[in-house]
C-alpha positions in Angstrom: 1.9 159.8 40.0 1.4 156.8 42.8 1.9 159.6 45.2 -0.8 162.0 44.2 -4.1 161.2 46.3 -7.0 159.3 44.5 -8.5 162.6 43.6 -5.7 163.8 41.4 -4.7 160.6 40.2 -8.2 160.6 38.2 -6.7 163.0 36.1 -3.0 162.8 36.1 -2.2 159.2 35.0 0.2 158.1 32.1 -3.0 159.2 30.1 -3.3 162.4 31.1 -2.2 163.8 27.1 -1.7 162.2 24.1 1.6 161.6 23.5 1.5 161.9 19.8 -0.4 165.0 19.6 -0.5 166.7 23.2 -4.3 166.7 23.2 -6.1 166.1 26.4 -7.9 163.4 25.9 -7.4 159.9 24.8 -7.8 159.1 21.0 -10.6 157.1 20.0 -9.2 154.5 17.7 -11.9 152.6 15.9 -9.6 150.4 13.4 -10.5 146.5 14.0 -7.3 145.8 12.4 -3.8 146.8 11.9 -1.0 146.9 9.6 2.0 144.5 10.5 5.1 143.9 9.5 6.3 140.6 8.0 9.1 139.6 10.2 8.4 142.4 13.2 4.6 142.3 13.8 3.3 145.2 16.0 1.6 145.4 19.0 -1.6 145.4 18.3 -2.7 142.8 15.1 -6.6 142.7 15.6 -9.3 144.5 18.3 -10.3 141.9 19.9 -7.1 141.2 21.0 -5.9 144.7 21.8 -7.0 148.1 21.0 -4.7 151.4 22.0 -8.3 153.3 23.3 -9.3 150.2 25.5 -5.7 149.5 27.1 -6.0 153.1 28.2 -9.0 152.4 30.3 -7.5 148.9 31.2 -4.5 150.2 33.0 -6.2 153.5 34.3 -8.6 151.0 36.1 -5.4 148.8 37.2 -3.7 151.7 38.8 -6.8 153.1 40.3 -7.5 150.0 42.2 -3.7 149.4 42.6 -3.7 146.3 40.8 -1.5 145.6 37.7 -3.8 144.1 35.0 -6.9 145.8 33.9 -9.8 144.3 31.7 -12.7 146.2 30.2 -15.4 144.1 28.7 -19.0 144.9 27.0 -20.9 145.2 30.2 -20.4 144.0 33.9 -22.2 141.0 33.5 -20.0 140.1 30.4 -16.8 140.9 33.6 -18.4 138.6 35.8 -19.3 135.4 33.5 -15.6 135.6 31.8 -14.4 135.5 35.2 -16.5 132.6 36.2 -14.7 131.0 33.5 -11.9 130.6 35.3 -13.7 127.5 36.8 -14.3 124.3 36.0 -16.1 121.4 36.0 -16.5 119.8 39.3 -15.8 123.1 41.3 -17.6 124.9 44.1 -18.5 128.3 44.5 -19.6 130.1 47.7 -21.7 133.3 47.3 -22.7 136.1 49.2 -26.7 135.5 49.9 -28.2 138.5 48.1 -26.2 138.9 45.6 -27.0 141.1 42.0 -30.2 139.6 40.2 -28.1 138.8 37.4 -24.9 137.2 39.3 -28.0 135.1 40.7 -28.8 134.4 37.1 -25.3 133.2 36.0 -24.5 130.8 38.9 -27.9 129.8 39.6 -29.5 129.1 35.7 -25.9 128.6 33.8 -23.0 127.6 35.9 -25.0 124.9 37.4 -25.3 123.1 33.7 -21.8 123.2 33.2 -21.1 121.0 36.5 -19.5 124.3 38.6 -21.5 124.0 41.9 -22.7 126.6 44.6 -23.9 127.4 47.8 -25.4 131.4 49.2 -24.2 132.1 52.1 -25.4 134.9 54.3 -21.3 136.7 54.5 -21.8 138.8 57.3 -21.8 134.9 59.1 -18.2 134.3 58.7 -19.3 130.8 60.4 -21.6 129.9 58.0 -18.9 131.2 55.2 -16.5 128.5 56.7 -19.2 125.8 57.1 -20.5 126.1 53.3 -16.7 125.7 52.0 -15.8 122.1 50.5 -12.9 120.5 49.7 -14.2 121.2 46.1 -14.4 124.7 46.6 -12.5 127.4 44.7 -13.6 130.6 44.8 -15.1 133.1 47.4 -17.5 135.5 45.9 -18.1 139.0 48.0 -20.5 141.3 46.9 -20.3 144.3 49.6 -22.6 146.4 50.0 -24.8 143.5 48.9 -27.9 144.7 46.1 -30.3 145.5 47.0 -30.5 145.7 51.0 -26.7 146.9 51.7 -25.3 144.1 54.2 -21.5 144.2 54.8 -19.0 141.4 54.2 -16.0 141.7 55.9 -13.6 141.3 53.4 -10.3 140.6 54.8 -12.1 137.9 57.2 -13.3 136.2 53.7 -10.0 136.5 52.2 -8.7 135.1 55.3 -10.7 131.8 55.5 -10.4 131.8 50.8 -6.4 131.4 51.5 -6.5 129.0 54.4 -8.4 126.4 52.0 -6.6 127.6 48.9 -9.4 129.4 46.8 -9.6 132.2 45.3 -11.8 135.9 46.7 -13.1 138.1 44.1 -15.2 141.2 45.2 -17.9 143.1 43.1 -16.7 146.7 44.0 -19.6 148.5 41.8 -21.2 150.1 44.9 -18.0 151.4 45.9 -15.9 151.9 43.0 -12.0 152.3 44.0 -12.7 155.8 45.1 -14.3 154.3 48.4 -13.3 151.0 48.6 -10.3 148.8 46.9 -10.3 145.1 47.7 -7.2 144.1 46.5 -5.6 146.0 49.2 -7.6 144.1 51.6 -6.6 141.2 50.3 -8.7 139.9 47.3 -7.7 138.3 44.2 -10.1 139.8 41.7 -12.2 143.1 41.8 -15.1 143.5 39.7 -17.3 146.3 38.2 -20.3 147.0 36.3 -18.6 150.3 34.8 -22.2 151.1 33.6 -23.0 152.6 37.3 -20.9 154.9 39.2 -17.9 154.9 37.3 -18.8 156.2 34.2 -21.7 157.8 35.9 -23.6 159.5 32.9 -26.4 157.0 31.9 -25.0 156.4 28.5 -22.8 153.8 28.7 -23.1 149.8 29.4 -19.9 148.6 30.6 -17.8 145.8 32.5 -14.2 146.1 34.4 -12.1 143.4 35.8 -8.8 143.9 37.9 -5.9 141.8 40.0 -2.7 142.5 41.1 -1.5 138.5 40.1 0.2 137.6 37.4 -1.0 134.2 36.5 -4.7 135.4 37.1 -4.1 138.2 34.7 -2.9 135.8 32.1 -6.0 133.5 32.3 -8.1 136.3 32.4 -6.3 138.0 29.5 -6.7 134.5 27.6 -9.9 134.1 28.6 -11.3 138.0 27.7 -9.6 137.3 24.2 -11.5 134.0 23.7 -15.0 135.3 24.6 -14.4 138.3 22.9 -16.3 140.2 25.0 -14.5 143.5 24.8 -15.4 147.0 25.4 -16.0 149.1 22.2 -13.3 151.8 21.9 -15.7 154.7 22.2 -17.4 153.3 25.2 -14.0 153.2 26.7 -13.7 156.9 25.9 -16.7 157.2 27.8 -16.1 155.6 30.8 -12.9 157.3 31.1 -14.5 160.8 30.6 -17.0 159.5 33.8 -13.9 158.3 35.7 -12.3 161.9 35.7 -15.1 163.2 37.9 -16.2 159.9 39.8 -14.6 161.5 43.2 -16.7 164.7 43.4 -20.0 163.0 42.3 -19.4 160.3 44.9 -18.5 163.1 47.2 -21.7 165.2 46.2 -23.6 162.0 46.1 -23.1 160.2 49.2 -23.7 163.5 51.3 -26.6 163.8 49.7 -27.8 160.3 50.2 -27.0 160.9 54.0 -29.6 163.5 54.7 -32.2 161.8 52.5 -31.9 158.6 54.4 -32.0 160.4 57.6 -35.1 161.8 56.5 -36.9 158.5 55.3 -35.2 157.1 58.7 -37.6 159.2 60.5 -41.2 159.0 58.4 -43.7 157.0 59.9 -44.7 155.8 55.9 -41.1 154.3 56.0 -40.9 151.0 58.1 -37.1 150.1 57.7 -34.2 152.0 55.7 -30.9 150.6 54.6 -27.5 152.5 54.7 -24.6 152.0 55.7 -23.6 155.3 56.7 -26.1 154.8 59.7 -24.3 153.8 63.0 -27.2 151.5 63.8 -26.5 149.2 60.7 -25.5 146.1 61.5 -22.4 146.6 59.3 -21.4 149.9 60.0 -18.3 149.0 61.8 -16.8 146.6 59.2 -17.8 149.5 56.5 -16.0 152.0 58.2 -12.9 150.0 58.3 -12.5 148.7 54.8 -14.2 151.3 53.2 -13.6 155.4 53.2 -17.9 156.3 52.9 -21.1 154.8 52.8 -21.9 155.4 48.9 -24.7 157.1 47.2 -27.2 153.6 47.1 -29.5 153.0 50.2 -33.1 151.2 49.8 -36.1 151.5 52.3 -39.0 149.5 52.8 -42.8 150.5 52.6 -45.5 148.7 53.6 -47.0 147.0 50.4 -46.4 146.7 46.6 -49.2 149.6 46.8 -47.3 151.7 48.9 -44.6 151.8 46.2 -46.7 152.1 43.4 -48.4 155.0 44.6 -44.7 156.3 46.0 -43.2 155.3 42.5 -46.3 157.6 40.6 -46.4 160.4 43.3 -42.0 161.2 43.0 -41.2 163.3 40.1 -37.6 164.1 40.6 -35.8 160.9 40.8 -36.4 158.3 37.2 -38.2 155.1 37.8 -35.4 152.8 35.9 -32.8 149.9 36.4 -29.4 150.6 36.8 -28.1 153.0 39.5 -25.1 155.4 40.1 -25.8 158.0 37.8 -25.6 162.1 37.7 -29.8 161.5 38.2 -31.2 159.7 41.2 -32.6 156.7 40.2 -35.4 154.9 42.2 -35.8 151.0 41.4 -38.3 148.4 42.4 -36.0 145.3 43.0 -38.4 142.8 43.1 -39.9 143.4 39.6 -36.3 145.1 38.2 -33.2 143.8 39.3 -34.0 140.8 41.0 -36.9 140.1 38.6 -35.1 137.0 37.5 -34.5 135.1 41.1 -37.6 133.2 42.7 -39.8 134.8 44.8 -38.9 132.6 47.8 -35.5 133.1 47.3 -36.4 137.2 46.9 -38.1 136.9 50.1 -35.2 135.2 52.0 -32.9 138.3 51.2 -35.6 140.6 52.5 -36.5 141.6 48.9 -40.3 142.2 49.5 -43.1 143.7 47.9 -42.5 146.9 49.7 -38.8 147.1 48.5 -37.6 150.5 47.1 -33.7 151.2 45.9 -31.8 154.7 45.6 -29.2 155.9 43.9 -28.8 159.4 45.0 -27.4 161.5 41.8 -26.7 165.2 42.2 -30.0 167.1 42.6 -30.2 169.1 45.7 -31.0 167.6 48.6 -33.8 169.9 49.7 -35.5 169.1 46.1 -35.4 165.3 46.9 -36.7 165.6 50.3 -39.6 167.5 49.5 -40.5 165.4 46.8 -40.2 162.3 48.8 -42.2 164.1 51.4 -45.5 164.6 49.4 -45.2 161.5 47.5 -44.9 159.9 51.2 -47.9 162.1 52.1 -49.6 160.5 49.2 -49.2 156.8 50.7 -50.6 157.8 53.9 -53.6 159.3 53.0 -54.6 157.1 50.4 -55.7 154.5 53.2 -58.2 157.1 54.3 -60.6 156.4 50.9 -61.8 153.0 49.8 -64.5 152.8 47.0 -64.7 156.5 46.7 -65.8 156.7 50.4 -64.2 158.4 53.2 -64.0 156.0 55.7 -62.3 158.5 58.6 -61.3 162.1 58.6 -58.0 163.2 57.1 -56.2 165.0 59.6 
């Protein structure tokens, strides 16, 4: 099957039937416990530790990202703190900059209590990547496309410096998903997901995946997974890999969609910046192009005031106003009070998350329908400056 392209591999995998029964799709098993045998105890003894539906979506996720050892846990958070665990007291952690409100969280508000230091880093500076590593540092985190304001990390560069002072690089692919972009090809250690977004892609599931290609890491992990017990429920693993059979042609519908709408926002004068990394004039178009195979379905644009976006927010009626992102709808987020709700306002402002701060997922509505509602609910900002107190104070024209 390794030689089928990504596409076809979604669907023809060593899952593709049930071997017991020829049905096409994997069996939900919901027993927390098994039968054993005295002297020849089975493979699985106990959910936590194993369950037949979750190793399904463990080592679909490990082949899609051409890694060996898969972990599905009960959101991506849940994926990112285990992983964290694989630290320890007294060790360093360098961070991309504007990283996920609740990464931020975790290293920031937890970590820190535990004696695991960090520094943020702005990783498009592979300088300042170099100069904030210590001889105490041990891991490398990438989060690329960063959320909310896209940057690019170069990820092979990371990986590069993470080797030559023996740490480790994990990536958090959830923008991307393995369909666009697989970091341990380039070189990274660990590869993390909130499967909640793109790859199960329905709005109905809150999920976490974890993959490497080393044997060693896949052991602490493994250990570490088990200990927590932070596992994925077996029918939320049947969802996620119903979402992963068509991931490719709503990232394909998606991302061409998110194209023309952020050409269009590109060019209205209610819009003062827009972020994507499909445009040629982002900073990190080059590096995207190279390690990754499109620009995704997420961009984010910047009005001029928290007013602007609450009038925006109230005029759009196609897209919902909700967390969360990657989904069959378009979802439109306000960073500042959603996702990043939880980091410091200074610290907001620093990563360009300002008042005026709008994020888009692009799901699969028509492009047409999302321009023109964009359009009057931009109309909407720009002629709301023309009243004050009831009054005209100049002629609408």
């Amino acid at each position: 099957m390794t030689d089928h392209t990504f596409q076809t591999r979604l669907l023809h995998n060593e899952h593709k039937f049930d071997p017991t029964t020829g049905g096409v799709s994997v069996p939900v098993q919901h027993a927390s416990t098994y039968h054993q045998s005295f002297d020849e105890p089975g493979k699985y003894d106990y959910s936590r530790s194993g369950n037949p539906t979750r190793e399904a979506l463990e080592t679909t996720i490990a082949e899609l990202e051409n890694g060996t050892h898969g972990f599905a846990f009960a959101s991506g958070m849940a994926a990112i703190s285990t992983s964290f665990m694989l630290l320890s007291q007294g060790d360093h952690v360098v961070i991309t900059e504007d990283v996920y409100g609740g990464t931020f969280r975790m290293i920031h508000d937890v970590l820190h209590r535990f004696g695991i230091e960090h520094t943020f880093v702005d990783m498009t500076d592979l300088n300042a990547v170099a100069t904030a590593i210590q001889p105490n540092t041990k891991l490398l985190y990438i989060e690329t496309p960063s959320n909310p304001v896209l940057n690019i990390t170069d990820i092979q560069a990371v990986v590069k410096l993470a080797k030559a002072n023996d740490c480790l690089t994990f990536v958090d692919n959830t923008f991307m998903t393995p369909a666009l972009q697989r970091p341990l090809d380039l070189g990274a250690d660990l590869v993390l997901h909130s499967a909640t977004k793109f790859i199960a892609g329905h709005s109905d599931v809150v999920a976490g995946l974890a993959v490497t290609n080393d044997q060693s890491l896949g052991e602490k992990l493994g250990f570490l997974q088990n200990s927590f017990g932070s596992i994925l429920g077996p029918h939320d693993c049947w969802l996620v890999l119903r979402g992963l059979k068509t991931l490719h042609c709503r990232l394909e519908q998606s991302q061409r969609t998110a194209e023309e709408v952020a050409t269009f926002l590109a060019r209205h004068p209610a819009v003062e910046q827009v972020y994507f990394p499909g445009f040629s004039t982002h900073p990190g178009h080059p590096t995207h192009r190279y390690q990754a195979e499109g620009p995704g379905a997420v961009l984010s644009f910047q009005l001029k005031d928290e007013e602007a976006v609450r009038t925006f927010t109230q005029r759009a009626e196609v897209p919902v106003f909700a967390v969360s992102l990657g989904a069959v709808e378009s979802i439109l987020s306000y960073p500042k009070a959603m996702s990043h709700a939880s980091m410091p306002q200074e610290e907001r402002e620093k990563r360009g998350i300002t008042d005026g701060l709008l994020r888009l997922s692009v799901g699969l509505e028509h492009p047409k329908d999302l321009i023109e509602d964009f359009k009057q609910a931009l109309h909407s900002i720009q002629t709301r400056h023309l009243f004050l107190d009831g009054r005209v104070k100049r002629e609408i024209t």
